[in-house]
N, C-alpha and C positions, 0 to 999 in steps of 0.2 A: 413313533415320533412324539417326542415332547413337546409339548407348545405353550409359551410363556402367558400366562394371562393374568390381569393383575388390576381392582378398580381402584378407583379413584377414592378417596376416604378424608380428605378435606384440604381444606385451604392450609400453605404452612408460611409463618412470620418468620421474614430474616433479618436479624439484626445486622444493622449495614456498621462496619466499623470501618476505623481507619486502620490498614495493615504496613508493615515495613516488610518490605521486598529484600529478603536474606538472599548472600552471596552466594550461587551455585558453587558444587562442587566443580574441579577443573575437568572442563574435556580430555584434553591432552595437553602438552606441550602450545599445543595451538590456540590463538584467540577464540572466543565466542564472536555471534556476531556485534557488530556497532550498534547504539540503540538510538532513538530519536532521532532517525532517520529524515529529513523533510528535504521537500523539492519545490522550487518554485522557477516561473518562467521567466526569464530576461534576456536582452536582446541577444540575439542568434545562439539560445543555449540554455542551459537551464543551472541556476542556483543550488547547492547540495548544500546540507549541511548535516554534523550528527554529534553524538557522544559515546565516549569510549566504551568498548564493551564491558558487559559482566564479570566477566569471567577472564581477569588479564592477564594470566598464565605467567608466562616468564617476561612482560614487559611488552608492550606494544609499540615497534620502531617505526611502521609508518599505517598509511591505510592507501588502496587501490581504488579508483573511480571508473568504474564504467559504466557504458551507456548499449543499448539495442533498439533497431526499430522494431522487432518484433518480441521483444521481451521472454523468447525462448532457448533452448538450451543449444550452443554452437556460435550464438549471435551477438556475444557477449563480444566489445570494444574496448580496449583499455585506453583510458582518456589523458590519466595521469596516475603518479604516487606521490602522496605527500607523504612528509613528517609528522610524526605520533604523536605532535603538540598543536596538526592541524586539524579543525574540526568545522572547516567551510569551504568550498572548491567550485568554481563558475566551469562549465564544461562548456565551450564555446565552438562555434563553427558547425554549427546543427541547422536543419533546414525545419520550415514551420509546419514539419509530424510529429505525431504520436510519438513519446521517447519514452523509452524506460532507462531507470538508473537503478547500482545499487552499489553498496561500498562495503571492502574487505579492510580486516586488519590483518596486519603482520607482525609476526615475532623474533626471534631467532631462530625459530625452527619453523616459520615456512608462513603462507597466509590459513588465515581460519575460517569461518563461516563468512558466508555473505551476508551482507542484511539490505531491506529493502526498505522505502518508504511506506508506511501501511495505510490505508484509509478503510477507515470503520464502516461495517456496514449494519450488524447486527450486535447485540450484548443482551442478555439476563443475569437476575440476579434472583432470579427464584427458577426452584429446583422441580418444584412441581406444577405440571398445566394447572391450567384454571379451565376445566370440562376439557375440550378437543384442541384446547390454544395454548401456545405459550405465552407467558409474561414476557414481555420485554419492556429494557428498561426505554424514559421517553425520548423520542429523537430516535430510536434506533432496532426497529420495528419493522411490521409489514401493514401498519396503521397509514393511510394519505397522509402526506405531509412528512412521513419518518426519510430520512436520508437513504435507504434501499427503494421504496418506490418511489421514488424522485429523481433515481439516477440508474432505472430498468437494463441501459444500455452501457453503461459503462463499460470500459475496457480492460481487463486485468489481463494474466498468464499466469499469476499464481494466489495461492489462498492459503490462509496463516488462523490455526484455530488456539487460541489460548484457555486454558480450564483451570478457575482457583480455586481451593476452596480455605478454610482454617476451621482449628476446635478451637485455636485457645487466642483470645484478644491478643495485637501485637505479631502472629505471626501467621505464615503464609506458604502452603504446597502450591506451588504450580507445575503446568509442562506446556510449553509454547512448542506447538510444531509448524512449519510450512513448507509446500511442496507445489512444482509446477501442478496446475489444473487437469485434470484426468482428457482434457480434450485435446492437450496437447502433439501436436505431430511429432513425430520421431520418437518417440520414447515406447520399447516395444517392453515392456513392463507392467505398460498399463490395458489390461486384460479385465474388462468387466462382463458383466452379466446382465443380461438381457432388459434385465429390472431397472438398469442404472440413469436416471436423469439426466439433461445434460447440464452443464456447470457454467447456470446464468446468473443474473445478480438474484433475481426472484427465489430461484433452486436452491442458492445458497443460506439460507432460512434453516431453524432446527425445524427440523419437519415433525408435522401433526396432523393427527387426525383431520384437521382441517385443509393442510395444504396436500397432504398425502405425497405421495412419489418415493422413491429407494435409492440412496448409494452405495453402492455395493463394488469396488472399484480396488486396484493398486494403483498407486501414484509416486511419479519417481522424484528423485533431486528431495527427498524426504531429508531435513534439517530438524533437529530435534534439539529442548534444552531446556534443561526442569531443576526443579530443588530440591527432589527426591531423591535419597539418598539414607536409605534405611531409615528412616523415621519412625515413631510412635506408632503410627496410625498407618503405614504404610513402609512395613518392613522390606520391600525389595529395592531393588534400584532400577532406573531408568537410564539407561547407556544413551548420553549426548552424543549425537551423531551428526555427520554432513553427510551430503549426497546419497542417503541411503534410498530405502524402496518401502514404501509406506502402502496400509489399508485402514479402507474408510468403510466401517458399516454404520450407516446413519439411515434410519429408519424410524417411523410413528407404531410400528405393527409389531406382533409378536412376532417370535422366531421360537426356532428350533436347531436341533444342537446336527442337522443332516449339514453334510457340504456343501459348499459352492461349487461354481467350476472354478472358482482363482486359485490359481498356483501361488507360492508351495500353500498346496493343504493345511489343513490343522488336522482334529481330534474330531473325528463322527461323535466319539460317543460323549463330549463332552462340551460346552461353552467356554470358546476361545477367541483366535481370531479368525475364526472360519466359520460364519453359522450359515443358516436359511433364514429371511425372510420370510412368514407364513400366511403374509397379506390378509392380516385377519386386523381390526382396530383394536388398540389399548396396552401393548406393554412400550415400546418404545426401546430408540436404543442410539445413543453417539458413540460412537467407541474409532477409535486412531490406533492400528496397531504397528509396528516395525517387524516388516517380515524379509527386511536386508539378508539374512539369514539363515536359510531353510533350513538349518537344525538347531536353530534356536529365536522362532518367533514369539512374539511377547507382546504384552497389553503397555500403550502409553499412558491412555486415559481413557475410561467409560465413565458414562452417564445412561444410564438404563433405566426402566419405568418412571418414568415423567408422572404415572396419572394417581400415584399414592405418595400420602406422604414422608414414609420410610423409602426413601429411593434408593438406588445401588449407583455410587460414585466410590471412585477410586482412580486409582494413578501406580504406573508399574503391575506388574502380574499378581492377580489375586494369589491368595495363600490358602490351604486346605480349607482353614476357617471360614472365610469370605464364600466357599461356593463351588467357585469357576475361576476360571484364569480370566475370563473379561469382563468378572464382579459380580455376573449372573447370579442370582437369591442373594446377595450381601446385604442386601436391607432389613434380611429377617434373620439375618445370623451374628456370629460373634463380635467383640469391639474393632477386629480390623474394619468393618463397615457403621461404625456410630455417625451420627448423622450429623456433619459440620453446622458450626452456627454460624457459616458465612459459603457462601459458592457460587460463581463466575463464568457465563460461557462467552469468551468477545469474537466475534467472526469479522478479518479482515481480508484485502485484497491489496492490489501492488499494481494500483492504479498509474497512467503515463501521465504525462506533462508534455505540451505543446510549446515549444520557444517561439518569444515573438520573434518578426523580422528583424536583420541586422542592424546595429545605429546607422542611420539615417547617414548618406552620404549629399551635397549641397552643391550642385553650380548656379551660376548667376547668370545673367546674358542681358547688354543692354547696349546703347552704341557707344564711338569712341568717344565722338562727340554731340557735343551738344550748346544750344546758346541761353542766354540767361533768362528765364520769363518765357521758357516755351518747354510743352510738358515732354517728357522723358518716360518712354515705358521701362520698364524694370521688373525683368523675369526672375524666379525662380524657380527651381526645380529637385524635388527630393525622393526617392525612394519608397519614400513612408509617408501616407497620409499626417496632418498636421498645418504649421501655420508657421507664416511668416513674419518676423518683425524686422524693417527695413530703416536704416539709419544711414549719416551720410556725417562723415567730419565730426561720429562719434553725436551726435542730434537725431534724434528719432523724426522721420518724414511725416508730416501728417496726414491721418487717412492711411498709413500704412502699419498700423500697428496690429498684431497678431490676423495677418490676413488668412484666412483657412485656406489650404490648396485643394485643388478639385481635379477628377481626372482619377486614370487607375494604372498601375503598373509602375508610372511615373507619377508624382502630383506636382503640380506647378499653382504659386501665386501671383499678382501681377500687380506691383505700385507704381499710379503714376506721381510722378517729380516732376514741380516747376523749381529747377533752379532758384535763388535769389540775389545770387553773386557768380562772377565769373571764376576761373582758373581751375585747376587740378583741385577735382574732390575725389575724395574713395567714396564708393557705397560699400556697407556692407548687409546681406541678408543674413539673417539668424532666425535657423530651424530650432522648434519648440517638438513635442509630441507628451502629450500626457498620461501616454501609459508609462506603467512604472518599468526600469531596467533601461530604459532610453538614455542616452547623453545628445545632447544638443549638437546641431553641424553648423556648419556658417560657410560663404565662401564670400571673397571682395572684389572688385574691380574699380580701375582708378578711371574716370572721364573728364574729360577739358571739358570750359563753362565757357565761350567767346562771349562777347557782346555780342546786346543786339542788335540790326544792322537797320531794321523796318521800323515806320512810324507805331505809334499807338494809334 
């Protein structure tokens, strides 16, 4: 058994440039997914918005919205379809849980990939550790204070890994994949080994010698979508895919080229998508393979030996040259493994969104009558926490303006009114509520003003 082992040989400088994001090649027929995906909460439902895909194949005629409370595979809702000129959609009539959304495009030939709202949780921009750690970049870390420890508990059902790197200023390899979470129920694909972590925001980290732990895992609903596409530096291609069947070997340790138990197999005698883990500290290893396939499994992206500064990065299946099929020794062999002056790992999730309560619905209650110069109580009642401003003949009452309501389930405020004139007045109460996605309610009632009948 071979075992990778590989030191550490120094710190390496990355030139951060600015890159343009060239147009994939087309999947099929079919859309990519939608990009800029975002979600926000408003009353009874949640806000979507996005931008057209990548990759517009033959014309994109509309896009699909749906929604899940449990954000996995079967529990998908179609909410609506709009037009391929619409890129905003309120999905309404939702109770206040955990939602997930995501939205499809469509073509003439059929809808394309899904896409989701992503929220970041980790990124680097440097390729090699710094001793047992990695660099991340700030804000986006396992340091207090970085957005992953600060939000331990969050909730996802799916994880979306993106790897960039470039040689030449100006332009840019990538391959973004995501795939339901290996912990998901019902998906009998997903077969791991004994080794395998489970898939928390914490675990989700490129693991190191310092945090240690193995992914070693298939993962289904695998969506694939890259820029590879015979290039220079990375002569094969990477086949854009939806709903395939994906493997995750992410690892701090060496390995060796024995197999796993995850079906389909690879190559005992060689480093592919099938290795061992040898739990030993120091070579390291991210690699995403698509093994939809069993007679034609393939490398998306590795990232291997983290702790030197010639690493082994690539995208699509190594070439003779390079080593291995999952780039294994390319750091120390031919120009397909030259070592980019720029590379990128961003780790996201596809975090819910809570809708607030519905707008606010408004009764009033107060009597029919009443005489001039004698107080009048004056109910309201709203759904939703919030306040009252009460008015009469289009005159705000005084003492009643923005009265907070109190109480739960219902909330009610209460203005008292001295009349100052007799005959038929309207009141009217108008609900306020200061969270954002709220519209105001109001309801009126008209009461007689008699005279007063009693001395002063």
């Amino acid at each position: 058994m071979r075992l990778r082992i590989r030191f550490l040989l120094g710190a390496l400088f990355i030139s951060l440039l600015t890159f343009i994001e060239p147009a994939a090649y087309a999947v099929s027929t079919l859309p990519s997914a939608p990009t800029n995906i975002t979600q926000s909460a408003i009353a009874g439902g949640v806000r979507v918005a996005w931008s057209a895909p990548i990759d517009l194949a033959t014309g994109i005629i509309g896009y699909k919205l749906e929604y899940s409370s449990s954000g996995t595979s079967g529990t998908w809702i179609t909410s609506a379809t709009v037009s391929g000129s619409t890129y905003t959609y309120d999905i309404l009539g939702l109770s206040q849980t955990a939602t997930y959304v995501r939205v499809t495009a469509s073509a003439t030939s059929g809808f394309g990939t899904p896409g989701y709202p992503w929220t970041k949780l980790y990124r680097t921009v440097t390729k090699t550790r710094s001793g047992n750690d990695i660099v991340y970049e700030s804000g986006y870390g396992v340091t207090s204070g970085d957005f992953a420890p600060s939000n331990p508990s969050l909730s996802f059902t799916r994880i979306r890994y993106r790897m960039e790197d470039s040689f030449t200023a100006g332009t840019l390899n990538y391959a973004d994949v995501d795939f339901y979470k290996w912990a998901a129920s019902g998906a009998p694909v997903e077969t791991t080994t004994s080794a395998t972590i489970a898939p928390t925001i914490s675990n989700l980290q490129v693991l190191s010698p310092t945090s240690g732990g193995t992914i070693q895992t298939n993962v289904s609903d695998l969506n694939v979508y890259s820029s590879i596409y015979n290039t220079v530096n990375y002569p094969t291609t990477i086949t854009n895919r939806t709903g395939g069947i994906g493997r995750l070997e992410i690892w701090p340790w060496n390995y060796a080229q024995a197999l796993s138990t995850l079906t389909p197999a690879g190559d005992g005698g060689s480093y592919d998508v099938n290795d061992t883990s040898a739990g030993a500290s120091g070579y390291g290893s991210f690699q995403v393979h698509d093994v939809t396939n069993s007679a034609s499994l393939s490398t998306i992206f590795a990232w291997n030996d983290h702790a030197v500064t010639n690493v082994d990065i690539g995208f699509g299946n190594g070439t003779p040259t390079s080593g291995n099929g999952d780039w294994t020794f390319c750091g120390t062999t031919g120009p397909t493994c030259s070592q980019p002056i720029y590379f990128a790992l961003t780790i996201f999730v596809n975090a819910p969104v809570t809708p607030l309560i519905a707008n606010s619905t408004t009764s009033i209650s107060l009597a029919s009558t009443a005489k001039k110069g004698v107080a009048v109580s004056i109910t309201a009642t709203s759904n939703l926490n919030g306040f009252y401003t009460f008015t009469t003949n289009g005159k705000r009452i005084a003492g009643c303006y923005k009265k907070v309501t109190t109480g739960s389930g219902l909330f009610s405020a209460t203005c008292t009114w001295k009349p100052t004139f007799g005959g038929f007045q309207t009141v009217l109460a108008v609900f306020s509520n200061a969270a954002a996605g709220y519209t105001g309610s109001q309801a009126a009632s008209t009461i007689f003003i008699s005279k007063r009948t009693t001395l002063r």
